[in-house]
PLY file of the C-alpha trace (Angstrom):
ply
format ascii 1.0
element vertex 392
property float x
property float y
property float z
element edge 391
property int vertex1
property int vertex2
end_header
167.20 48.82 83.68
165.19 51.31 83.16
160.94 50.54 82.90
158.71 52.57 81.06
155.08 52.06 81.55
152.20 52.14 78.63
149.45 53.78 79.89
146.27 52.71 76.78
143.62 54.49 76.23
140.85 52.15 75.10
138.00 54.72 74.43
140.76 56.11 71.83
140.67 52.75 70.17
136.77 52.65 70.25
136.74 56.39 68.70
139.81 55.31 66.21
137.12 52.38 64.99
134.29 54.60 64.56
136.46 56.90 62.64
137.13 54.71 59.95
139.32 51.86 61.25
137.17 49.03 62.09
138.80 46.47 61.14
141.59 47.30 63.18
141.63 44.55 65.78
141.79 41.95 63.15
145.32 42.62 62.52
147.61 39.96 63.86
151.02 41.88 63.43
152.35 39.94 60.50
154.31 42.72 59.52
152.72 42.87 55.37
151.73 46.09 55.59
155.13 47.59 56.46
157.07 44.96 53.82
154.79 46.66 51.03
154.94 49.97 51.54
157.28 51.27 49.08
158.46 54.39 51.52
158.43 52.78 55.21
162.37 53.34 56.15
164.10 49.88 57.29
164.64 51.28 60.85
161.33 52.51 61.42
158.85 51.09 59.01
155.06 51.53 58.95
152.60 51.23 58.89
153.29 47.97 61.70
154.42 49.80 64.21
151.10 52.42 64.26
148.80 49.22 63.97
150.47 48.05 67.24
150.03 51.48 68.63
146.04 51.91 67.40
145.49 48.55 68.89
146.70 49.53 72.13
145.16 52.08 72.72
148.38 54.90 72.95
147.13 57.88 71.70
150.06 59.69 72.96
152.08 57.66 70.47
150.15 58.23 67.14
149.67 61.92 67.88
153.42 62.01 68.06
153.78 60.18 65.01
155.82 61.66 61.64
155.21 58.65 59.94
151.26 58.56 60.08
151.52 61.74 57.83
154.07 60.11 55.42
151.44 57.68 53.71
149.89 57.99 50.47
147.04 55.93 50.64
147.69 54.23 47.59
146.24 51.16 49.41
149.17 48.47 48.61
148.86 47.73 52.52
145.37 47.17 52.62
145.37 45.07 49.58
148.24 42.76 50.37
146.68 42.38 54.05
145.99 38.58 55.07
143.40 39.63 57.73
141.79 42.58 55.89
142.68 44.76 58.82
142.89 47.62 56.02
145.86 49.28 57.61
145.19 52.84 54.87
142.32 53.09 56.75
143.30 52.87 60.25
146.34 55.62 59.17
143.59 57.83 57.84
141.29 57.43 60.85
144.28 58.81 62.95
144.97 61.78 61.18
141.19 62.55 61.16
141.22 62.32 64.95
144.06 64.34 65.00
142.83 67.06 62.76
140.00 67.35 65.62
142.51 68.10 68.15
145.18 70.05 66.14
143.55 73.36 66.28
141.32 75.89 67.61
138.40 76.10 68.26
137.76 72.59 68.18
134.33 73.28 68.02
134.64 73.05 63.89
137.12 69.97 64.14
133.70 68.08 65.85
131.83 69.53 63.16
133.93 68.27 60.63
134.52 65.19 61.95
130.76 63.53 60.95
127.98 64.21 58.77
125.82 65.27 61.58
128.15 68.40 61.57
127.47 69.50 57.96
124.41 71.62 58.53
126.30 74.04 61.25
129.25 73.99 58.71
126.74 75.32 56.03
124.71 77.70 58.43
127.62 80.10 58.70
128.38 81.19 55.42
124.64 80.56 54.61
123.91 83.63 57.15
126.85 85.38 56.52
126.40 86.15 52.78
122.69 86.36 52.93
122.81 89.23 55.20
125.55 90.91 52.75
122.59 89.99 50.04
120.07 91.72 52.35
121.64 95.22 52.60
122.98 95.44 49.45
119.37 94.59 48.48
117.85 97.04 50.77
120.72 99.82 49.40
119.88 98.64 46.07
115.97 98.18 46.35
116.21 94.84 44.55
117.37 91.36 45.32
118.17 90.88 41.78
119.38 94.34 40.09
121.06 94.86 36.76
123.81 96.82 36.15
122.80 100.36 34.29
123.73 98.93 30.75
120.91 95.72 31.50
124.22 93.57 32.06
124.03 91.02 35.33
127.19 92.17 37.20
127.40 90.48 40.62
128.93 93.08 41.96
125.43 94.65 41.69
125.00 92.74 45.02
128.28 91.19 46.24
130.43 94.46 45.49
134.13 93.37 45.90
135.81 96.17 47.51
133.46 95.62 50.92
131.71 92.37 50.98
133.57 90.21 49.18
137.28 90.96 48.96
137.58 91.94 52.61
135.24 88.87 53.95
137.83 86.13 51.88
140.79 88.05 53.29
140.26 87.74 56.30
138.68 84.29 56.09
142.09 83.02 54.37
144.72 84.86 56.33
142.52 83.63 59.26
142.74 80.00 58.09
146.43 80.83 57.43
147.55 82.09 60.45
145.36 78.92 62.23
147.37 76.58 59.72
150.35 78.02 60.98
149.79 77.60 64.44
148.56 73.48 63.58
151.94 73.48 62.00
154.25 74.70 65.03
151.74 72.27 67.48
152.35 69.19 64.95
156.24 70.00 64.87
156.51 70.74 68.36
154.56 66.80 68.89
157.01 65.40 66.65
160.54 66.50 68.35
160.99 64.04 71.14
163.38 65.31 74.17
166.79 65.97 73.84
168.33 65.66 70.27
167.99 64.22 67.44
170.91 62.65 65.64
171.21 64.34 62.20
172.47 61.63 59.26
174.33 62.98 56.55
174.66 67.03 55.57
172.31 69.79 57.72
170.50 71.57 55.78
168.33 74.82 56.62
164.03 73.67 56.25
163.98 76.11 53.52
165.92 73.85 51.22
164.22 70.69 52.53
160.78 72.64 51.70
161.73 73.19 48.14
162.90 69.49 47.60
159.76 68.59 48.98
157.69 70.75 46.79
159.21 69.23 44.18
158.60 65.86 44.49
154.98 66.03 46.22
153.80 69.43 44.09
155.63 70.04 41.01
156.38 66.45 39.81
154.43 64.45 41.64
157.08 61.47 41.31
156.26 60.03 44.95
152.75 59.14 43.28
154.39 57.11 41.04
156.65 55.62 43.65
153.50 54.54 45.38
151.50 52.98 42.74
154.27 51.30 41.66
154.72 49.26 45.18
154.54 45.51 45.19
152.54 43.90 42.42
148.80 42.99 44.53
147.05 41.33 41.34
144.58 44.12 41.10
144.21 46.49 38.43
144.45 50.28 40.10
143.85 53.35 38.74
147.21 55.42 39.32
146.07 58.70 41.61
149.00 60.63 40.22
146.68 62.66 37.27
143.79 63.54 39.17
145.55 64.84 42.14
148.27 66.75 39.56
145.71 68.33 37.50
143.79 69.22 40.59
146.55 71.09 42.28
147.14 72.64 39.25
144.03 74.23 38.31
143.91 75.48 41.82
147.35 76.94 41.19
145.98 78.55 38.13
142.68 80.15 39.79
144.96 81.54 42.45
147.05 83.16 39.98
143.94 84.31 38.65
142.40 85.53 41.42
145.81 87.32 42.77
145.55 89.08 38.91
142.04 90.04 38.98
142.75 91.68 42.99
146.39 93.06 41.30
144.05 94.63 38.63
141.19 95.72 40.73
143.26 97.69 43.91
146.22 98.50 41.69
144.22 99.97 39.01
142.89 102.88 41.82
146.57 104.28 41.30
147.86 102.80 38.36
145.22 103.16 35.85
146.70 101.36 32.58
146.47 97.81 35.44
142.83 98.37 35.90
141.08 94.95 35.63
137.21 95.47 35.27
135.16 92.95 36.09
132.91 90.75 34.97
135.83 90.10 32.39
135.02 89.78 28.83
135.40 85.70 27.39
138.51 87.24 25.41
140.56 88.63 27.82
143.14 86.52 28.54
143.20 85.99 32.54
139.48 85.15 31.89
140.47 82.61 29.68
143.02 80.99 32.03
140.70 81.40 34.69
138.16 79.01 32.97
141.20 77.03 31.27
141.25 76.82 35.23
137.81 75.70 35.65
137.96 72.73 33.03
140.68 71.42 34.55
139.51 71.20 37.97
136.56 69.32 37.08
138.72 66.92 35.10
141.27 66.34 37.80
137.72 65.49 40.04
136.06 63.58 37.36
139.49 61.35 37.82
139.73 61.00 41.84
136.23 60.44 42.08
135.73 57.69 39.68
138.72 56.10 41.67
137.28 56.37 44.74
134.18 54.85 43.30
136.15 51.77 41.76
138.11 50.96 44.51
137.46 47.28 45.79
135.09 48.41 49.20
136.85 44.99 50.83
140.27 46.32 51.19
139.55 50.06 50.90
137.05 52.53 52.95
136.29 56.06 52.31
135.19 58.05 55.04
133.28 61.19 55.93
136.70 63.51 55.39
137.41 62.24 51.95
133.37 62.61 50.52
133.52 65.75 52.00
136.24 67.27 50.47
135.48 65.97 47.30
131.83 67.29 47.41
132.75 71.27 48.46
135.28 70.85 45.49
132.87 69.80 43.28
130.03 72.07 44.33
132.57 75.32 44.21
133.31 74.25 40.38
129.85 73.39 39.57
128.32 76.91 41.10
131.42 78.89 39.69
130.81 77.31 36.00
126.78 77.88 36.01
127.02 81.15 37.74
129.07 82.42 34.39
126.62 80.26 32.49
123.29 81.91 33.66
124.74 85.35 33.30
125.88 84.67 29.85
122.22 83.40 29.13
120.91 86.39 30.64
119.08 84.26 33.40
118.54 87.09 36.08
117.45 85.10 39.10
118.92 81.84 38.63
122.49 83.46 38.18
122.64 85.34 41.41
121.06 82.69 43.23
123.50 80.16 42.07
126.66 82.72 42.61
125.28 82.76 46.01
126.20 79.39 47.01
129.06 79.30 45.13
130.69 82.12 47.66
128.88 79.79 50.27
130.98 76.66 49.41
133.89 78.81 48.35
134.12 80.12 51.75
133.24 76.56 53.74
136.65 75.57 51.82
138.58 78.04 53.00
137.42 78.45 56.30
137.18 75.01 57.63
140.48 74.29 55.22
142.71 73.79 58.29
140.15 70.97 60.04
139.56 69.19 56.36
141.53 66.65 54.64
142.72 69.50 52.73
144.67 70.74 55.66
146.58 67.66 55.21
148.74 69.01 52.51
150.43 71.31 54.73
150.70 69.05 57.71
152.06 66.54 55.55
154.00 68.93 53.69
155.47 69.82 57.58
156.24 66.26 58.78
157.98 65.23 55.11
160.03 68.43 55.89
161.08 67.74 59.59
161.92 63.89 58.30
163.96 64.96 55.67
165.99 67.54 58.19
166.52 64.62 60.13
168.40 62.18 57.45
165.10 60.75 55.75
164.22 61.12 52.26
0 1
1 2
2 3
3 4
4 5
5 6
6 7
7 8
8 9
9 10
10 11
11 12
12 13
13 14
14 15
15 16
16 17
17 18
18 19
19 20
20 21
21 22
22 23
23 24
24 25
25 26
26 27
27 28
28 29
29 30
30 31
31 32
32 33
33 34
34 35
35 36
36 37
37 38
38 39
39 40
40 41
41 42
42 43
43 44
44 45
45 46
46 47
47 48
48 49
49 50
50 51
51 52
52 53
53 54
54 55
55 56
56 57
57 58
58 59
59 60
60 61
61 62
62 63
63 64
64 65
65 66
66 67
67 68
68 69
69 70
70 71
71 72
72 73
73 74
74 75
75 76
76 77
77 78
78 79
79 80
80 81
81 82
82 83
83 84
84 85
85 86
86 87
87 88
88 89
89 90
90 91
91 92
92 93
93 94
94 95
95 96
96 97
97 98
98 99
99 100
100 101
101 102
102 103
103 104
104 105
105 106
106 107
107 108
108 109
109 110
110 111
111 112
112 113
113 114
114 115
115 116
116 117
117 118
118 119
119 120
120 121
121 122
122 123
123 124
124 125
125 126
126 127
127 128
128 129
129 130
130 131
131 132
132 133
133 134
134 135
135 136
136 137
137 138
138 139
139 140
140 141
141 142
142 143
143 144
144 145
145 146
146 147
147 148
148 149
149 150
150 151
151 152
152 153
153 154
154 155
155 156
156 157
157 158
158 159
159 160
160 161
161 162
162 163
163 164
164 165
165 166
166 167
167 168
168 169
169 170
170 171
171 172
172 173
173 174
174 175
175 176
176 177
177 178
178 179
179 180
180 181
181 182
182 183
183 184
184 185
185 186
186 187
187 188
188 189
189 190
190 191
191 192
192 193
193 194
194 195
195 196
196 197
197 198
198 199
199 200
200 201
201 202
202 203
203 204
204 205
205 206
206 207
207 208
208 209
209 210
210 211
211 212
212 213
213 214
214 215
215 216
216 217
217 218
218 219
219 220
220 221
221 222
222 223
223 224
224 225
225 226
226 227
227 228
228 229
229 230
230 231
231 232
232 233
233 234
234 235
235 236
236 237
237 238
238 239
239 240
240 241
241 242
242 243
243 244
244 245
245 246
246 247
247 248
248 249
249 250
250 251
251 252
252 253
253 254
254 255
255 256
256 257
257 258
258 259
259 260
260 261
261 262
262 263
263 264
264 265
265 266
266 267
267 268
268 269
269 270
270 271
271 272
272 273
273 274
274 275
275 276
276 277
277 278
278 279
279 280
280 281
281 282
282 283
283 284
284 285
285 286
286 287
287 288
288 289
289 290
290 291
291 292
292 293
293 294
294 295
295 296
296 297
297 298
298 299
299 300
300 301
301 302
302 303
303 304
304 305
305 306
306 307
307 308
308 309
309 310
310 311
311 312
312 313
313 314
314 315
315 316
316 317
317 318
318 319
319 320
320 321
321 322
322 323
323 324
324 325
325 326
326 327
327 328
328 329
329 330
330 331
331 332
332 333
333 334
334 335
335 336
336 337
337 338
338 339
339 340
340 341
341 342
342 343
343 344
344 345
345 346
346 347
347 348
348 349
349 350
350 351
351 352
352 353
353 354
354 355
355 356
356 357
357 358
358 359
359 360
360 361
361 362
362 363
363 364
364 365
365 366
366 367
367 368
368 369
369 370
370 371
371 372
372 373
373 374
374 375
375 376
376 377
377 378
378 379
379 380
380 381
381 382
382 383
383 384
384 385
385 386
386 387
387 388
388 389
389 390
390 391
């Protein structure tokens, strides 16, 4: 017979705890947590079977884990829990650790990973578009120049065709290409040796990746798969509209933004696609773009007020989730009163405020593929690789 032997790792349990599950060791393997999940599969359900892992200690195990990126954190575990071992939590913990671990340099993933990190998170950009505000200032002979016709045009300062529009491309094709190689490390974790037996028709990923986008993107229908899990007593306010009308407003300022750089580059050789910018309150894409803008700060409005109501005995929210939250809200916020002061004709304020608005806009880019944001495309990767596998 053959013997295989576990090898814990109980400094991996004490980090798991100070990540966010601390009430890990009060589970008592009762098996709740994977009986209410509405998506744990019969033959392999969670979350049990990662509690057992957490609790001993094998990190090798989680990190190789599909399932741990399956959940929803709707919370049905946690609630239904006899023991208050908050199983949501102790999931989320693990794909924080991992996030840490996932890519390079995992200098930022440390940053990221605490509150102590936030100030180095913030010094970069902070530098980096204050010196850009410095020479432009020193070409310009003002920190806070008008445009010749008295208007406040940011561009004044942040001109887009060599500060900013080269600085965000290469700070999202860099997060890009560092997403893609979190997504080849994750995959490569999840395929155990030898092969896998495929249930029911092969399909290529392509085709799993639109089904997926379709259910976790378009519709959202999972959410309501979730919330709808076994009945815990306990009012809950569905996560389904927030999240949906979050994605989409970011959907709609990328279309926006992909316009605006269509307009701007294009219009150097096709003149009648010229965009000008700052875009009159008429023109169309600018009203989509704050259309945009409204909606985003509806779709947080909703997520945070259910994070706030959620019953702190069954449900935990960490470092990852306030942070993502916050640079969301502050890149709305700045974005909205950055149009605002230079409507008003508020000189200083305006340019000031537009400053940290590319600051925060850039933190959520950059650091996109260590935040909890990155979890939409690692998630997005493991529902993929179950599905080619028989799953749905």
């Amino acid at each position: 017979m053959a013997q295989y032997t576990l090898k814990p790792d109980t400094s991996f349990t004490r980090e798991l705890q100070e990540a966010g599950g601390e009430n890990l060791k009060r589970c008592y393997q009762c098996a709740t947590c994977a009986v209410a999940c509405p998506f744990a599969p019969a033959n392999a359900p969670y979350p049990r079977k990662e509690m057992v892992w957490a609790s001993w200690g094998l990190k090798d195990k989680l990190m190789r884990d599909a399932d741990l990126w399956l959940c929803h954190n709707c919370g049905n575990c946690s609630d239904l829990c006899p023991r208050g071992a908050r199983p949501a939590d102790t999931m989320a913990a693990a794909r924080n650790m991992i996030y840490k671990e996932l890519t390079e340099p995992s200098i930022v993933g440390k940053w990221m990973s605490k509150a102590s990190g936030l100030p180095f998170l913030f010094f970069i950009p902070a530098v980096l578009w204050l010196v850009v505000w410095a020479i432009r200032a020193s070409y310009k002979g003002h920190w806070f120049p008008r445009a010749a016709d008295g208007r406040i045009v940011f561009g004044e300062i942040f001109y887009g065709d060599y500060t900013i529009d080269p600085i965000f491309m290469i700070t999202f094709f860099g997060a890009c290409f560092i997403l893609y190689r979190g997504v080849r490390k994750l995959w490569s974790m999840f395929k155990p040796e030898g092969e896998l037996l495929v249930i029911g028709p092969k399909k290529s990923w392509l085709c799993h990746l639109v089904a997926v986008l379709m259910d976790e993107v378009v519709t959202h229908r999972k959410f309501d798969d979730c919330e709808d899990g076994p009945i815990t007593g306990k009012g809950a306010a569905n996560r389904k509209f927030g999240h949906m009308v979050l994605v989409y407003s970011f959907a709609i300022l990328a279309f926006v933004t992909a316009v605006v750089a269509a307009g701007h580059w294009g219009g150097k050789i096709i003149p009648a696609i010229e965009i000008h910018t700052p875009m009159p309150l008429t023109f169309p894409v600018k009203i989509l773009a704050n259309i945009g803008a409204l909606l985003m700060l509806c779709g947080l409005a909703a997520l945070t007020w259910r994070r706030l109501a959620q019953d702190r005995a069954n449900h935990a929210s960490g470092f990852y989730d306030w942070y993502l939250l916050s640079i969301i809200w502050l890149v709305a916020v700045t974005g909205i009163l950055s149009q605002c002061f230079r409507l008003t004709d508020a000189l200083k304020p305006a340019f000031v405020t537009y400053y940290f608005h590319l600051v925060f806009v850039w933190m959520l880019f950059a650091y996109l593929p260590w935040s909890k944001l990155g979890h939409f495309v690692y998630r997005t990767a493991a529902l993929v690789y179950v599905r080619m596998y028989g799953r749905s």
